[in-house]
Structures are given as C-alpha cells and as structure tokens.
PyMOL Python script that loads the backbone (N, CA, C, O; Angstrom):
from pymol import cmd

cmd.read_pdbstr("""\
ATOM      1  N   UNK A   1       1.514 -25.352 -52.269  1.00  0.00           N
ATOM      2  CA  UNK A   1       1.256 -26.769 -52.423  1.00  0.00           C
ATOM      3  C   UNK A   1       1.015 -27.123 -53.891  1.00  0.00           C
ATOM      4  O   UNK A   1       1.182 -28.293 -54.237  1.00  0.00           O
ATOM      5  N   UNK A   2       0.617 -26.154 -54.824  1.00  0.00           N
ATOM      6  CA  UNK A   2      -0.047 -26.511 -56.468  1.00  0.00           C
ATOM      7  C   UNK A   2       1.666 -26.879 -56.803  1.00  0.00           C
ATOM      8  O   UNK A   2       1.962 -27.878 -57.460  1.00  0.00           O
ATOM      9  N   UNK A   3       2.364 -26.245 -56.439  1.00  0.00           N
ATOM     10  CA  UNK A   3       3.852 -26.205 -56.692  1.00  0.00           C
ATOM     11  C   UNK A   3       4.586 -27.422 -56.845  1.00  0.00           C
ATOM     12  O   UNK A   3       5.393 -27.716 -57.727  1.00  0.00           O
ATOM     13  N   UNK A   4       4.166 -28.139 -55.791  1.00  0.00           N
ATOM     14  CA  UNK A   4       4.577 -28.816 -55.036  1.00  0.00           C
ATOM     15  C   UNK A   4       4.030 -30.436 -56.056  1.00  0.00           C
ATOM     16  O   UNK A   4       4.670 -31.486 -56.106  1.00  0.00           O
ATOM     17  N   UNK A   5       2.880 -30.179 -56.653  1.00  0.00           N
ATOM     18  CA  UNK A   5       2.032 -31.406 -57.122  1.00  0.00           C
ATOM     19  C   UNK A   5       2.086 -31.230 -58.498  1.00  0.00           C
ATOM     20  O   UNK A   5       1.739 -32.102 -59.296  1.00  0.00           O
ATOM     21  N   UNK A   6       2.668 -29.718 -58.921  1.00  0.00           N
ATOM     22  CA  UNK A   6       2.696 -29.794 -60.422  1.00  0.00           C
ATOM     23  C   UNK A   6       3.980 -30.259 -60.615  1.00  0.00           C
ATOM     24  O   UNK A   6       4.035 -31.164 -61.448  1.00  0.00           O
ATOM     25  N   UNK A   7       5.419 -29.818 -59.934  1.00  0.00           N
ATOM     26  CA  UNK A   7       6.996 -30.705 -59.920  1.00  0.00           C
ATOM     27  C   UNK A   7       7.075 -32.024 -59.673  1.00  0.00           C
ATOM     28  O   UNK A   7       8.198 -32.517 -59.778  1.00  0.00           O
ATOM     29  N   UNK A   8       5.949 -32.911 -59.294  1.00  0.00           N
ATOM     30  CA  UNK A   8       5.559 -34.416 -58.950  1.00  0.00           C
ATOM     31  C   UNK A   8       5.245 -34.482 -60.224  1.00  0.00           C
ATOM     32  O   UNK A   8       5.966 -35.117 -60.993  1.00  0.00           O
ATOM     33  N   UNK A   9       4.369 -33.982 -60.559  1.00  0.00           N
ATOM     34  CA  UNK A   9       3.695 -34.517 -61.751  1.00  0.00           C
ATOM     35  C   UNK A   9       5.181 -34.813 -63.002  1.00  0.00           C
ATOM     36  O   UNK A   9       5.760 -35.828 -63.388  1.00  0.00           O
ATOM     37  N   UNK A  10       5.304 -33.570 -63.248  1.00  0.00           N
ATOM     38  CA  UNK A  10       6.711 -33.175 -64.354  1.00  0.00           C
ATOM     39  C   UNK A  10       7.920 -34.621 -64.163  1.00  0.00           C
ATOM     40  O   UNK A  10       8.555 -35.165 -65.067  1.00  0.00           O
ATOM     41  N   UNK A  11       7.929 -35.005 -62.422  1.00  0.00           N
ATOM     42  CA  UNK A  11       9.036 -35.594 -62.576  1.00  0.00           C
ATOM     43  C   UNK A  11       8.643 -37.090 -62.789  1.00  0.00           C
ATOM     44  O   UNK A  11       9.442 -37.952 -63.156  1.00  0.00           O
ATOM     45  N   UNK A  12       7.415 -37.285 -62.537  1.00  0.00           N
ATOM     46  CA  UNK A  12       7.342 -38.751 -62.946  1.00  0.00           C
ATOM     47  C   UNK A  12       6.822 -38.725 -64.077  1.00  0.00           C
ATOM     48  O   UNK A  12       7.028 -39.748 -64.730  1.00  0.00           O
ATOM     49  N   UNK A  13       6.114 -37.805 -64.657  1.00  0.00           N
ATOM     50  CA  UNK A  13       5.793 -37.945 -66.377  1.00  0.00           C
ATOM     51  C   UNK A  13       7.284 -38.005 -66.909  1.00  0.00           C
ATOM     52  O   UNK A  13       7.457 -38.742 -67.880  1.00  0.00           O
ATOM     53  N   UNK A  14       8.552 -37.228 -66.333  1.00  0.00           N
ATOM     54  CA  UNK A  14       9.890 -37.000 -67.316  1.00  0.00           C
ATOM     55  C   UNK A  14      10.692 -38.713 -66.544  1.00  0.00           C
ATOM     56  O   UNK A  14      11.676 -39.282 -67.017  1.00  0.00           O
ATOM     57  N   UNK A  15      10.205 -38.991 -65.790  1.00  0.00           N
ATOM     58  CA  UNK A  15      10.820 -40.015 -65.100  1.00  0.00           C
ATOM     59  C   UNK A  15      10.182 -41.515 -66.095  1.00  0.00           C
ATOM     60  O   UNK A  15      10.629 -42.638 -66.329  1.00  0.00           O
ATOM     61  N   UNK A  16       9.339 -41.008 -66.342  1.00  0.00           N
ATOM     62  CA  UNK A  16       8.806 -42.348 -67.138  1.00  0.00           C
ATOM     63  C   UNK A  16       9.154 -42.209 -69.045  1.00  0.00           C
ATOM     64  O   UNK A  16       9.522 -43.075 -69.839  1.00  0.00           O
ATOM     65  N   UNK A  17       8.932 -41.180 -69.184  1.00  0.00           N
ATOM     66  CA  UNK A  17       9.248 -41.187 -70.783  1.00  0.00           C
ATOM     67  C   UNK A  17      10.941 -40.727 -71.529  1.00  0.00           C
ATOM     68  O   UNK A  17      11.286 -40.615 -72.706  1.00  0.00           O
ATOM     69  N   UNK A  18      11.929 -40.498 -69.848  1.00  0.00           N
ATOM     70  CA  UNK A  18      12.641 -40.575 -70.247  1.00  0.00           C
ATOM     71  C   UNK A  18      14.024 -41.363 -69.613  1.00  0.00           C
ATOM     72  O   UNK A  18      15.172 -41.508 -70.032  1.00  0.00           O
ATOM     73  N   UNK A  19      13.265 -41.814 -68.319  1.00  0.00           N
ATOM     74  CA  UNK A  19      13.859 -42.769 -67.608  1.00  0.00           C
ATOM     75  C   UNK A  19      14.455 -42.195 -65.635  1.00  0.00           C
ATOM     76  O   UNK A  19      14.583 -41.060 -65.175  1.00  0.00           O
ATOM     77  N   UNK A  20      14.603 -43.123 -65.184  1.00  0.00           N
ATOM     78  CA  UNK A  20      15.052 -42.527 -63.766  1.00  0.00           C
ATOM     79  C   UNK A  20      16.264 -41.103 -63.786  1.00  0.00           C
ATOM     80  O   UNK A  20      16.043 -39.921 -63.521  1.00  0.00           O
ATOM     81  N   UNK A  21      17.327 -41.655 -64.130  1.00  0.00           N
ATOM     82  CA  UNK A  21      18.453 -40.872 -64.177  1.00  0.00           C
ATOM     83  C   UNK A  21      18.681 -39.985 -64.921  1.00  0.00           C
ATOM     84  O   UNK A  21      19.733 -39.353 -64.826  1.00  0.00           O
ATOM     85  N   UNK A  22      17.580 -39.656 -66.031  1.00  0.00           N
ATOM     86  CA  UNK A  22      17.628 -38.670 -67.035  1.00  0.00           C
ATOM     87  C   UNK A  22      18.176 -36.963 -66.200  1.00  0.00           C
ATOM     88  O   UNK A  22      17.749 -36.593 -65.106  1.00  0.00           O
ATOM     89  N   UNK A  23      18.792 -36.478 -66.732  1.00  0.00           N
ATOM     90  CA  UNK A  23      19.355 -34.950 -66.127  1.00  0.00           C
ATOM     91  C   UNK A  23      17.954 -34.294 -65.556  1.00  0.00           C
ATOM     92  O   UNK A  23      17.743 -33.981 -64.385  1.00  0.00           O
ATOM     93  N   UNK A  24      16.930 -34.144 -66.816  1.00  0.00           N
ATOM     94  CA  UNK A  24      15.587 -33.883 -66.531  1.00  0.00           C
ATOM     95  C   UNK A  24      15.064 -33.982 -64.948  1.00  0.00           C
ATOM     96  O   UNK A  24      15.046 -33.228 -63.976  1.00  0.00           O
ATOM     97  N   UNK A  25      14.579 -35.575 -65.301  1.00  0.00           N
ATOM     98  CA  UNK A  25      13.988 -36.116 -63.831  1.00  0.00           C
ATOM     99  C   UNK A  25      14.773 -35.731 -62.520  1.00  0.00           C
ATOM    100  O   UNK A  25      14.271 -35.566 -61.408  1.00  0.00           O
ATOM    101  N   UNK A  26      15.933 -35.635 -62.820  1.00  0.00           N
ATOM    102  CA  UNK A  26      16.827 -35.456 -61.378  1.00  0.00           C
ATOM    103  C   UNK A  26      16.604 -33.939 -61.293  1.00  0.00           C
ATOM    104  O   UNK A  26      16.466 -33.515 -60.146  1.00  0.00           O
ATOM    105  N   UNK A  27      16.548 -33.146 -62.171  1.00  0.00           N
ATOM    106  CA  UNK A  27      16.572 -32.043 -62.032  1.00  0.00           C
ATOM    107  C   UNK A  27      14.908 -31.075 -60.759  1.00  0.00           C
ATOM    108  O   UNK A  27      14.820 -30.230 -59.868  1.00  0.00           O
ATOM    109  N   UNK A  28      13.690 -32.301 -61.834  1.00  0.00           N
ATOM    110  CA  UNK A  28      12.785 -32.067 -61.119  1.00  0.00           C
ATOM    111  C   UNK A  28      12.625 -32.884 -59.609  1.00  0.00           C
ATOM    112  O   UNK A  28      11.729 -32.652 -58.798  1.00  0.00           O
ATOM    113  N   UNK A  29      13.459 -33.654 -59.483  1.00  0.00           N
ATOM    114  CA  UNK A  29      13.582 -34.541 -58.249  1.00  0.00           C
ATOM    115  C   UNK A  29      14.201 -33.620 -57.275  1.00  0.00           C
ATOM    116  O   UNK A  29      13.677 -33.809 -56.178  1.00  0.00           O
ATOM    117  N   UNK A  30      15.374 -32.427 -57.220  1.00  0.00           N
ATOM    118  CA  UNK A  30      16.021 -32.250 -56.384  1.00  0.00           C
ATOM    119  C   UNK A  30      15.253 -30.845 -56.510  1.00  0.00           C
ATOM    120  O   UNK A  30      15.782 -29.967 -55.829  1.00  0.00           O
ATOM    121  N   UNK A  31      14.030 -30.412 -57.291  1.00  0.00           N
ATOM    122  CA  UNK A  31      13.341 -28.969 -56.944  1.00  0.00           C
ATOM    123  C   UNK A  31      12.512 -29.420 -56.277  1.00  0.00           C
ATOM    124  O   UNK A  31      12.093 -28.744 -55.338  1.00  0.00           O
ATOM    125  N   UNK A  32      11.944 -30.823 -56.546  1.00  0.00           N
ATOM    126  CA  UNK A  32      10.673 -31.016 -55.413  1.00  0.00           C
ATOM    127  C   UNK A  32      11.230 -31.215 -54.069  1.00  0.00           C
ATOM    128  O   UNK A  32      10.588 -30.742 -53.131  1.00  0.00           O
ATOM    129  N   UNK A  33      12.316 -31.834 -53.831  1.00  0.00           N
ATOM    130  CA  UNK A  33      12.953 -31.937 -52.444  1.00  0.00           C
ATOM    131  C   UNK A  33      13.276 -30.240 -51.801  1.00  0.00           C
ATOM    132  O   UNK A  33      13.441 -29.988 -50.608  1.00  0.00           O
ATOM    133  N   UNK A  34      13.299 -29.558 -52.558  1.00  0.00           N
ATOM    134  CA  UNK A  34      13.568 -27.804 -51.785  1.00  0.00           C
ATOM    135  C   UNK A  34      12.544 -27.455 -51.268  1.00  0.00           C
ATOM    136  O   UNK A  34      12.401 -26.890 -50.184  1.00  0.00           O
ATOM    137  N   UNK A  35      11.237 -27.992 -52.534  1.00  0.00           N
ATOM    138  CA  UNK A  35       9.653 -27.385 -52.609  1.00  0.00           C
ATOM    139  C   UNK A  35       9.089 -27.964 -50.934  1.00  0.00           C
ATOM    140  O   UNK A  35       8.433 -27.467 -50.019  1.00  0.00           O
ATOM    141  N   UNK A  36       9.678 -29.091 -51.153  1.00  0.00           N
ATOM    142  CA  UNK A  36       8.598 -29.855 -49.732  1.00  0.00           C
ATOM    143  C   UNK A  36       9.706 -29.933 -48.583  1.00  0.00           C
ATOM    144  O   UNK A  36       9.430 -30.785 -47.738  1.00  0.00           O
ATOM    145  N   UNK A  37      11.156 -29.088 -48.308  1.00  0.00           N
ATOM    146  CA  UNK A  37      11.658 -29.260 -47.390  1.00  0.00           C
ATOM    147  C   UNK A  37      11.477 -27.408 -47.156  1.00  0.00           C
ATOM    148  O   UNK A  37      12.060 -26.804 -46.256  1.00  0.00           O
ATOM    149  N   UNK A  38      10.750 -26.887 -47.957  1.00  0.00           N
ATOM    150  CA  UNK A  38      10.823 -25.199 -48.036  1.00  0.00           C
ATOM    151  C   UNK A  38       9.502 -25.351 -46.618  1.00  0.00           C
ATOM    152  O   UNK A  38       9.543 -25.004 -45.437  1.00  0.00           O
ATOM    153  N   UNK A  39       8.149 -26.207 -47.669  1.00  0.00           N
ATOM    154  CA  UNK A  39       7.013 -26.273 -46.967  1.00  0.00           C
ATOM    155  C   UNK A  39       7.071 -26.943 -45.865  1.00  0.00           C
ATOM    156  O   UNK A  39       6.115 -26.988 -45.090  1.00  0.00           O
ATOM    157  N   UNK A  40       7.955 -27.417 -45.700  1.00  0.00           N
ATOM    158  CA  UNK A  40       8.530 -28.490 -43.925  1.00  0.00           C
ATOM    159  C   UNK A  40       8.302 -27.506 -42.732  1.00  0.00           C
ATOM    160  O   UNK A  40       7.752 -27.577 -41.633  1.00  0.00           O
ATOM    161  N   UNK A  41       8.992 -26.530 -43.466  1.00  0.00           N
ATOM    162  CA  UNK A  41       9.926 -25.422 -42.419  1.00  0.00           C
ATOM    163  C   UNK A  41       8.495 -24.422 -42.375  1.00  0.00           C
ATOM    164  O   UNK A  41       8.374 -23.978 -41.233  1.00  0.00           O
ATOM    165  N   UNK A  42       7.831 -24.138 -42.922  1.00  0.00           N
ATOM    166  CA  UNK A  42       6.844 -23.348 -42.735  1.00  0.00           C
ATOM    167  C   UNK A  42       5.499 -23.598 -42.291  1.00  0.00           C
ATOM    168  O   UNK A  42       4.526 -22.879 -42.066  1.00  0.00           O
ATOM    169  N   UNK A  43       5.777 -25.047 -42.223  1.00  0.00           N
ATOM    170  CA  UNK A  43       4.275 -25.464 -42.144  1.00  0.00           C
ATOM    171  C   UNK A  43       4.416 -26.257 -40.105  1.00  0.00           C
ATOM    172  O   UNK A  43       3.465 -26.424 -39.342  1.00  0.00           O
ATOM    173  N   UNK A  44       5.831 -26.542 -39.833  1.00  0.00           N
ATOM    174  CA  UNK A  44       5.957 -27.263 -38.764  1.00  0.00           C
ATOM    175  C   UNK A  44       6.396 -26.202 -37.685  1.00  0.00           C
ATOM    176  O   UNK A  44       7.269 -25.336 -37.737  1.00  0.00           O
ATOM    177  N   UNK A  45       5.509 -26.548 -36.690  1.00  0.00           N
ATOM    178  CA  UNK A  45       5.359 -25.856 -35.268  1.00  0.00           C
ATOM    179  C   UNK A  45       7.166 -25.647 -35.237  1.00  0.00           C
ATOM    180  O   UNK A  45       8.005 -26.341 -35.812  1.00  0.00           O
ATOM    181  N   UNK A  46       7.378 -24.427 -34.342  1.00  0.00           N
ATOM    182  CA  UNK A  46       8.565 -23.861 -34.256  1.00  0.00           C
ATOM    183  C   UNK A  46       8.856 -23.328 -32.411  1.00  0.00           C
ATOM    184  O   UNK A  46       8.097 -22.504 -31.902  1.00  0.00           O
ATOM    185  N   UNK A  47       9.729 -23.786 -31.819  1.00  0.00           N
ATOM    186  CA  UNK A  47       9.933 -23.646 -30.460  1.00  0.00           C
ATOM    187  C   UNK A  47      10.180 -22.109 -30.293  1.00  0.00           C
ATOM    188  O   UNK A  47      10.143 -21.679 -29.140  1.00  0.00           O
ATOM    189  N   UNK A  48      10.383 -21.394 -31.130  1.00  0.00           N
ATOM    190  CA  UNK A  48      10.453 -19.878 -31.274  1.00  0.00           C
ATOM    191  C   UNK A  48       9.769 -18.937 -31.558  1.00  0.00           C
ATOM    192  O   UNK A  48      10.162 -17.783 -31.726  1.00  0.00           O
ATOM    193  N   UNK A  49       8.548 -19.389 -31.647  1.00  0.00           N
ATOM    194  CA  UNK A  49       7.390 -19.056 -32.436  1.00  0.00           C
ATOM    195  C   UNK A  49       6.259 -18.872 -31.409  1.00  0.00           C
ATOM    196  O   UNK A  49       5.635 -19.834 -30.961  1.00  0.00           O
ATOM    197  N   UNK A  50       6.006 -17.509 -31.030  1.00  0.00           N
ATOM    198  CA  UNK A  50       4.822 -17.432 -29.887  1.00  0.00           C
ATOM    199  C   UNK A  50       3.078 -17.410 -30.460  1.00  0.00           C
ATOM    200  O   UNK A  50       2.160 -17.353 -29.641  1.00  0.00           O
TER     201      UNK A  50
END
""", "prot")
cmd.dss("prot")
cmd.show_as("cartoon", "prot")
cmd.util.cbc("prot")
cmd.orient("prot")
C-alpha cells in the first residue's frame, strides 16, 4: 500500500508541475493502475480460495 500512495503522490506532484499528458505523469498513471489492480487481485475474496 506505501507503494501505492508514494506513485499517487509522484503522479500528481509530476501531473501538476509538468502538466496532465506529460510522458512522466502518464508513465506514473499507468504504474499506479498495475499497483492498485495488482492489490485488487490480492486483497478481493476469491471463489477458489478455501
């Protein structure tokens, strides 16, 4: 989760001083989407899972 709140942080500090679409921001935009679709999958009840 620190992971997760320090790539938030990075992308709206790089999102603000260097704009939305910067390579940067997108870059940290599409690691936080892995980070919190990684923690989705691990954190949500599983029909396979005894």
């Amino acid at each position: 989760m620190t992971r997760i709140n320090d790539v938030r942080h990075l992308m709206i500090s790089t999102g603000i001083n260097k704009g939305l679409n910067d390579y940067e921001t997108l870059k940290y935009s599409e690691e936080l989407d892995k980070l919190i679709n990684k923690y989705q999958l691990l954190t949500s009840p599983s029909p396979h899972r005894s």
